[in-house]
N, C-alpha and C positions, 0 to 999 in steps of 0.2 A: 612366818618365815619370809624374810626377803629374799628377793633373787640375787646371785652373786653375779661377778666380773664371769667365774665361767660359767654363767648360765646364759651370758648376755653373747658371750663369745659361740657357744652353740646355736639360739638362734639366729646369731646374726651369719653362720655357716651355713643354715638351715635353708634360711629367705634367699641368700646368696645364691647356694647351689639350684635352688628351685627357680631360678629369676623370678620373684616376688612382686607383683605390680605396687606403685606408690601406696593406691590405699591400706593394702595390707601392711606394708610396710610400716605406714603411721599409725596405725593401731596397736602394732607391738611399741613403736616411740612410745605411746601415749601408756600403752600398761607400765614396758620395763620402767619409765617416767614415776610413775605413780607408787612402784614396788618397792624401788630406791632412790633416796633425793640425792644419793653421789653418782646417778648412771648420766652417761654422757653421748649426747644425742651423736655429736658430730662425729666421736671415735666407734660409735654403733653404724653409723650410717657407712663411714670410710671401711669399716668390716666386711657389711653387707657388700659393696663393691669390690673390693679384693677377692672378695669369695664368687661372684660374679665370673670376675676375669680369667680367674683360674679354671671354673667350669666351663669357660668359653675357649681358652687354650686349648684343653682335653677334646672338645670336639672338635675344635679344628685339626685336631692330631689326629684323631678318630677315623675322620673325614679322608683324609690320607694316604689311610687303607684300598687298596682294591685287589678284588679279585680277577687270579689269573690262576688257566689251570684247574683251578675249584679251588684254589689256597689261599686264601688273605697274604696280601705279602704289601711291603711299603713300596711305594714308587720309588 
């Protein structure tokens, strides 16, 4: 079985949301690579960063928060 576009789409959510260091990163290049000769490095990689940014927006939102009172409340 090869792997599909949504499986390529999961981990590249997956590495994203984790912030994935480069090696790890090019190991999944090199498998999904080997799994499918139509998978495409540069729309994997652009994923992984989208999914990055987004987990990085969430904590700076996160971030935020503080406590007053004993309650979480937004500034």
């Amino acid at each position: 079985m090869s792997l599909s576009r949504k499986h390529f789409r999961e981990i590249a959510r997956i590495l994203g949301q984790n912030f994935a260091n480069d090696d790890l990163i090019n190991e999944f290049v090199s498998f999904c690579a080997s799994q499918n000769s139509y998978f495409q490095k540069q729309t994997f990689l652009n994923a992984i960063s989208d999914h990055e940014n987004e987990a990085l927006i969430k904590i700076n939102q996160d971030d935020r928060l503080v406590c007053k009172n004993g309650t979480i409340q937004n500034d």
